[in-house]
C-alpha positions as CSV (number, residue, x, y, z in Angstrom):
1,X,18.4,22.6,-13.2
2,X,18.3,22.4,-17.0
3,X,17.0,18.6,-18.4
4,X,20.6,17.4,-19.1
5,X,21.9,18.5,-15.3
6,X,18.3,16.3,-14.6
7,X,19.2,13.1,-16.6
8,X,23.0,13.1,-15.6
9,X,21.8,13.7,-11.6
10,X,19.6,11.3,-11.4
11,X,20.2,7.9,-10.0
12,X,18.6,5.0,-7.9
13,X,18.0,6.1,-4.0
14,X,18.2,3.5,-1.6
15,X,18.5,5.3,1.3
16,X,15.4,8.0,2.0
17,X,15.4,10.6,5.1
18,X,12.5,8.6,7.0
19,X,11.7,12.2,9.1
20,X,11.1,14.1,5.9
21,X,7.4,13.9,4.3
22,X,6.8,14.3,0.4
23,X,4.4,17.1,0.2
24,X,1.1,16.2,-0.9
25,X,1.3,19.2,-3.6
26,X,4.6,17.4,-5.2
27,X,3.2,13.8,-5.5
28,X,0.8,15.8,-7.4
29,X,3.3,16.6,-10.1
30,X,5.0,13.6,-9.6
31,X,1.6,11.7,-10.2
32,X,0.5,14.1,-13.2
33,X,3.8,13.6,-15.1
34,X,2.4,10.0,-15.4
35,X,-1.1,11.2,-16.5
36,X,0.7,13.4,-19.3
37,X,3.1,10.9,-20.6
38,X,3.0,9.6,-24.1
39,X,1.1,6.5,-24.5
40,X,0.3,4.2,-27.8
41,X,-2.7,5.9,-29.1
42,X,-3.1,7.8,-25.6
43,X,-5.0,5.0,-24.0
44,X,-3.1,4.7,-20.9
45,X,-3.4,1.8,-19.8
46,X,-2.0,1.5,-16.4
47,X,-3.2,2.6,-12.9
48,X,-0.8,4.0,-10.1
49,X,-2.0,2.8,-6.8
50,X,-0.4,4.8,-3.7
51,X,0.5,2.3,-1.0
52,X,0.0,4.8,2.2
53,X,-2.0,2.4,5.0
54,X,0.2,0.5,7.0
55,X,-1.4,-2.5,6.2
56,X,-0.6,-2.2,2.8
57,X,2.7,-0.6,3.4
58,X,3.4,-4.3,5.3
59,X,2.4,-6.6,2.3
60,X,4.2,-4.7,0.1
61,X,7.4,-5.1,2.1
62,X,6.3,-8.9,1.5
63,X,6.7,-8.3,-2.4
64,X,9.6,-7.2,-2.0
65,X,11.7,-7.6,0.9
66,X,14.4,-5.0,1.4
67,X,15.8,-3.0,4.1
68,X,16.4,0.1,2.0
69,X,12.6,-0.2,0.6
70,X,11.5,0.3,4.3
71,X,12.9,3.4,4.2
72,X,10.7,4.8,1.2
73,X,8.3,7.6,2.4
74,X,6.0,6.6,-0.4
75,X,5.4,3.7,-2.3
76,X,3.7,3.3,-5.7
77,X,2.4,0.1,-7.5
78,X,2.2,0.6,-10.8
79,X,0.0,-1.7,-12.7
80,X,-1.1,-2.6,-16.7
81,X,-4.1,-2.9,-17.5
82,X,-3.6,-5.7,-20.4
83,X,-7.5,-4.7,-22.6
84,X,-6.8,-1.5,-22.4
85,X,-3.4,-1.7,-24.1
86,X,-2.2,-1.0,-27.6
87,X,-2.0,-4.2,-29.9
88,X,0.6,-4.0,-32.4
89,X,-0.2,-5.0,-35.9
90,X,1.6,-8.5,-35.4
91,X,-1.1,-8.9,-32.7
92,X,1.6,-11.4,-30.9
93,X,2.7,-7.8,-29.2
94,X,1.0,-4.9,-27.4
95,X,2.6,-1.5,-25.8
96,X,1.4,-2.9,-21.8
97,X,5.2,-2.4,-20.7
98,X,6.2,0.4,-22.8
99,X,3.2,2.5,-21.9
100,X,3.8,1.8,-18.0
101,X,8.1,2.2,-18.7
102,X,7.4,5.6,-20.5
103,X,5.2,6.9,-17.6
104,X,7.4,5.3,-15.0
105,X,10.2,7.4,-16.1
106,X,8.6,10.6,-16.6
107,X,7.5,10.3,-12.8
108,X,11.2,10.0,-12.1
109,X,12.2,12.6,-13.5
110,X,9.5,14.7,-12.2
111,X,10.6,13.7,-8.5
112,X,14.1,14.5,-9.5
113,X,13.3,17.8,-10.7
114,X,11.7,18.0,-6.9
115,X,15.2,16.8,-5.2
116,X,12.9,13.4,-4.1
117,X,15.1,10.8,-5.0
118,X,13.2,7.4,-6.5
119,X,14.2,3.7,-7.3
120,X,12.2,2.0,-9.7
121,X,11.7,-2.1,-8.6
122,X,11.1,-4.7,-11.0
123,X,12.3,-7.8,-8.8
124,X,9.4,-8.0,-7.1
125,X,6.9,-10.9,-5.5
126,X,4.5,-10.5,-9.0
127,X,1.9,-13.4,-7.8
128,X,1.4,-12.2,-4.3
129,X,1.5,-8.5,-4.8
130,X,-1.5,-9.8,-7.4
131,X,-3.5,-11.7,-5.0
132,X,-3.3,-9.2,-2.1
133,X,-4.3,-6.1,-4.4
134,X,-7.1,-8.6,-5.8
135,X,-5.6,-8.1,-9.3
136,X,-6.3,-10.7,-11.7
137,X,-3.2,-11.8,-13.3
138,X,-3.6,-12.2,-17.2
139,X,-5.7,-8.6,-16.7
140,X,-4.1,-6.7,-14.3
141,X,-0.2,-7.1,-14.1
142,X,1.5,-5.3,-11.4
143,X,4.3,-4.2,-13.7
144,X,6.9,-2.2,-11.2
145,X,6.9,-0.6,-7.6
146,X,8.1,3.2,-7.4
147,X,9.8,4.2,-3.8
148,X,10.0,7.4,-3.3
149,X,11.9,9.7,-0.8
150,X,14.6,12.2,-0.1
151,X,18.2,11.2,0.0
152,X,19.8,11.0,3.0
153,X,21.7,14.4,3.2
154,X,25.4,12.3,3.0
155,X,23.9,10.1,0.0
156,X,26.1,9.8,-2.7
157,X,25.7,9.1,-6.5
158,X,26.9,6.1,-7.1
159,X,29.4,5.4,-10.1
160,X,27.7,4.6,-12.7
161,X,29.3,2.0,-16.1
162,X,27.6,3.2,-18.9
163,X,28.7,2.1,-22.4
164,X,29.7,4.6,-24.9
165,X,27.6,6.1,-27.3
166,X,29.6,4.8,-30.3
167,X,28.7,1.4,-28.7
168,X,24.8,2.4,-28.2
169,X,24.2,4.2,-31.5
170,X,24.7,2.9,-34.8
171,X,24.5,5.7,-37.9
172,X,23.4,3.9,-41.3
């Protein structure tokens, strides 16, 4: 699949195969596409924290509540690590989010590349997913959850309402 097929392909899966397993040799990738992403000044400051013990797995499902993030066969918190972060020169500003985005996305794409479909989850529980990692808000921020899984073999892109690109980009 060439990188345009990848981009156009890829959407948000709700609905994983609960009987099939990620190999352990493809979260690899999918975990190293993170590692290799571009940061601000390469500091990288975030940490990916797999959410495999069933304890865990049930206070996440606290965070955020949904039927199709049951279905996930893994489950990664991604979180910021706000020292360790890029400040920009208006020192109001720093890359925390950008940093975390860019590497978010490159671990989609990687599981795409895979066929392991992924939904990226912003609308979490932020406090409690904080206190029950023993995060310290202000220092660590959970910044997004990443399920992961395969589609369900009937799954089905759904349409997608994009804006054109005359809309989007501006030539000046």
């Amino acid at each position: 699949m060439d990188f345009r097929d990848l981009v156009m392909e890829r959407y948000s899966v709700r609905q994983c195969d609960t009987t099939r397993e990620i190999p352990e040799e493809d979260m690899q990738l999918i975990l190293d596409a993170a590692v290799q992403a571009p940061t601000a000044c390469n500091n990288q400051p975030f940490r990916i924290y797999r959410i495999r013990s069933r304890e865990m797995r049930e206070r996440a499902e606290q965070w955020y509540n949904r039927a199709h993030f049951r279905t996930a066969r893994e489950v990664l918190l991604i979180v910021g690590e706000d020292a360790a972060a890029y400040v920009y020169p208006d020192k109001q500003n720093n890359s925390l989010y950008t940093d975390t985005a860019i590497a978010i996305a490159y671990m989609q794409l990687q599981a795409e590349d895979l066929g392991i479909g992924s939904v990226w989850i912003n609308a979490f529980d932020r406090p409690l997913c904080a206190r029950d990692m023993g995060l310290e808000m202000g220092k660590e921020t959970p910044v997004a959850l990443l399920a992961l899984g395969y589609p369900l073999p009937d799954a089905k892109q759904p349409t997608r309402k994009r804006k054109s690109m005359d809309d989007l980009v501006k030539t000046i």
